[in-house]
Rosetta silent file (secondary structure, phi, psi, omega in degrees, C-alpha in Angstrom):
SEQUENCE: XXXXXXXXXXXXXXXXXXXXXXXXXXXXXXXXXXXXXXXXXXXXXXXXXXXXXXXXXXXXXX
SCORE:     score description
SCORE:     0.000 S_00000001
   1 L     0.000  -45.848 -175.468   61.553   22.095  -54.637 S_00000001
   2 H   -75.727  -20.854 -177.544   64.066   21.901  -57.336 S_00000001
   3 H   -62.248  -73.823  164.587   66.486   23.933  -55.071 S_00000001
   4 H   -25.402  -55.791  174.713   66.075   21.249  -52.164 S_00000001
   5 H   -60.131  -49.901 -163.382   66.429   18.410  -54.851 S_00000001
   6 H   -87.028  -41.765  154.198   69.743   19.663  -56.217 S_00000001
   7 H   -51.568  -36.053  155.469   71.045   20.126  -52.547 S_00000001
   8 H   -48.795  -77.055 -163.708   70.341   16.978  -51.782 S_00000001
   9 H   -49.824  -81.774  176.253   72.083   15.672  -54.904 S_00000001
  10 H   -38.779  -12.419  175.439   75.316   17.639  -53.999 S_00000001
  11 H  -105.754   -0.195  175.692   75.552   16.418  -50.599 S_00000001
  12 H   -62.535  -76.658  179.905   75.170   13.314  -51.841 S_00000001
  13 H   -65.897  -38.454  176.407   78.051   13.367  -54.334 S_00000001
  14 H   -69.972  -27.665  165.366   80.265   15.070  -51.735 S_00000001
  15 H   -61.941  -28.114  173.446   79.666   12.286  -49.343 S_00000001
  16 H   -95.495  -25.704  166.408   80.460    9.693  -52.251 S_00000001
  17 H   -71.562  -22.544 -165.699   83.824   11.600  -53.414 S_00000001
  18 L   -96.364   -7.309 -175.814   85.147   11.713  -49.870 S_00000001
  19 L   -71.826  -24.695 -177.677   84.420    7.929  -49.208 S_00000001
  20 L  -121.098    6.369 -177.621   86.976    7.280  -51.842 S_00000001
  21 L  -149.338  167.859 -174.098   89.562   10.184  -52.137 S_00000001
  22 E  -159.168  141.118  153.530   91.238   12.492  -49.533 S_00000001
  23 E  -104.219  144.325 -146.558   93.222   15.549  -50.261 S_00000001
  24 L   -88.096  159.619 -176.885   96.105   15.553  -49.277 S_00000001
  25 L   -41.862  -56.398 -147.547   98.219   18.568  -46.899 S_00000001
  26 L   -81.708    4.885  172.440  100.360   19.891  -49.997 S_00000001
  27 L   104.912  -19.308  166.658   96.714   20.032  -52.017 S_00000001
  28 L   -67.897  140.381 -177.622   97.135   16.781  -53.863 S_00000001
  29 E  -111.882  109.649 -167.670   93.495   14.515  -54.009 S_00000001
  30 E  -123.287  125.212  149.346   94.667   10.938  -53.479 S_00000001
  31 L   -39.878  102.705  162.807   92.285    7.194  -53.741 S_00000001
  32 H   -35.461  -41.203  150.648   92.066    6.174  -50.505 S_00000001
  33 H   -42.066  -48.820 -174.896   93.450    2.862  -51.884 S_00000001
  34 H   -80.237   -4.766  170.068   96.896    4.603  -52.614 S_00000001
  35 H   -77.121  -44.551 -165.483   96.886    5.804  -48.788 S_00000001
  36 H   -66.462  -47.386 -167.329   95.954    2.272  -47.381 S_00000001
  37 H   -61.891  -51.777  164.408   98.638    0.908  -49.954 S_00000001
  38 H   -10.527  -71.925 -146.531  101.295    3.482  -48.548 S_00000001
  39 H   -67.077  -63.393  156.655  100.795    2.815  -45.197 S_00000001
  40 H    -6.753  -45.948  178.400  101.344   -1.047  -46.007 S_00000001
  41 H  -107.382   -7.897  166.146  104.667   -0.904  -47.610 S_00000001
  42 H   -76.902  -70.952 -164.737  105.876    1.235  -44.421 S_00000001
  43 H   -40.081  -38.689  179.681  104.804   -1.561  -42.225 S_00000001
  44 H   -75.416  -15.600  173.570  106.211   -4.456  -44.249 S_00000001
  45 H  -100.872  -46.080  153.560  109.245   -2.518  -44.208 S_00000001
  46 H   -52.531  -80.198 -173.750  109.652   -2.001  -40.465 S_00000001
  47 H   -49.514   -0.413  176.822  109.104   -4.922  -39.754 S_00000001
  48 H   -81.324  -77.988 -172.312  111.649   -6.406  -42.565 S_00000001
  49 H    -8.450  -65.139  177.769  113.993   -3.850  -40.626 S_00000001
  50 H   -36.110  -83.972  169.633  112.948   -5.447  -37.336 S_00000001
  51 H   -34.342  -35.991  171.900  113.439   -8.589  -38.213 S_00000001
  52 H   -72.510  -52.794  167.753  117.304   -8.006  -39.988 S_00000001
  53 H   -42.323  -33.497 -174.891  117.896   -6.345  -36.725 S_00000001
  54 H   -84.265  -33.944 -179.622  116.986   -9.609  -34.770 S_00000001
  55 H   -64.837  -63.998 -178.547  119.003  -11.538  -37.115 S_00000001
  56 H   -52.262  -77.654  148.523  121.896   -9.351  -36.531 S_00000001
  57 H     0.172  -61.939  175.735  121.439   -9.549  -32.910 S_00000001
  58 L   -96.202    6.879  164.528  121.399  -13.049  -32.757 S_00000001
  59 L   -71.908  148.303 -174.757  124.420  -13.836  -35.334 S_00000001
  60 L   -70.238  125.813  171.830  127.854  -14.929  -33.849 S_00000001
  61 L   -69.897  170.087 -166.334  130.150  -12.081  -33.418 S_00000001
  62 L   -94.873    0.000    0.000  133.237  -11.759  -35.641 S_00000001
C-alpha cells in the first residue's frame, strides 16, 4: 500500500516538474518561460529584419 502510495506521489511530481521545465539537448534544465521568452525575441527580431528590408526596398535609390 505504501509502495503504491509513494508511486503515485512520484509520478505525480514528475508530471508537475515537466509541466514547467524541459532539459535541454546539451543537458541544461530550462523554465519553460525562458523557452517561450526565447522564441519571442527571435520572432520580434525577424520580423524587425523584415520590415528594415521592406523599408530598404521601398527607399529611393542613390
Amino acid at each position: 500500500m505504501l509502495a503504491a502510495s509513494l508511486n503515485a506521489f512520484f509520478h505525480f511530481s514528475d508530471l508537475l516538474l515537466r509541466s514547467w521545465c524541459y532539459l535541454s539537448a546539451d543537458g541544461k534544465v530550462l523554465l519553460k518561460l525562458e523557452i517561450f521568452g526565447e522564441a519571442v525575441k527571435r520572432r520580434r527580431l525577424k520580423m524587425r529584419l523584415r520590415d528594415l528590408h521592406a523599408e530598404w526596398r521601398e527607399s529611393p535609390a542613390f
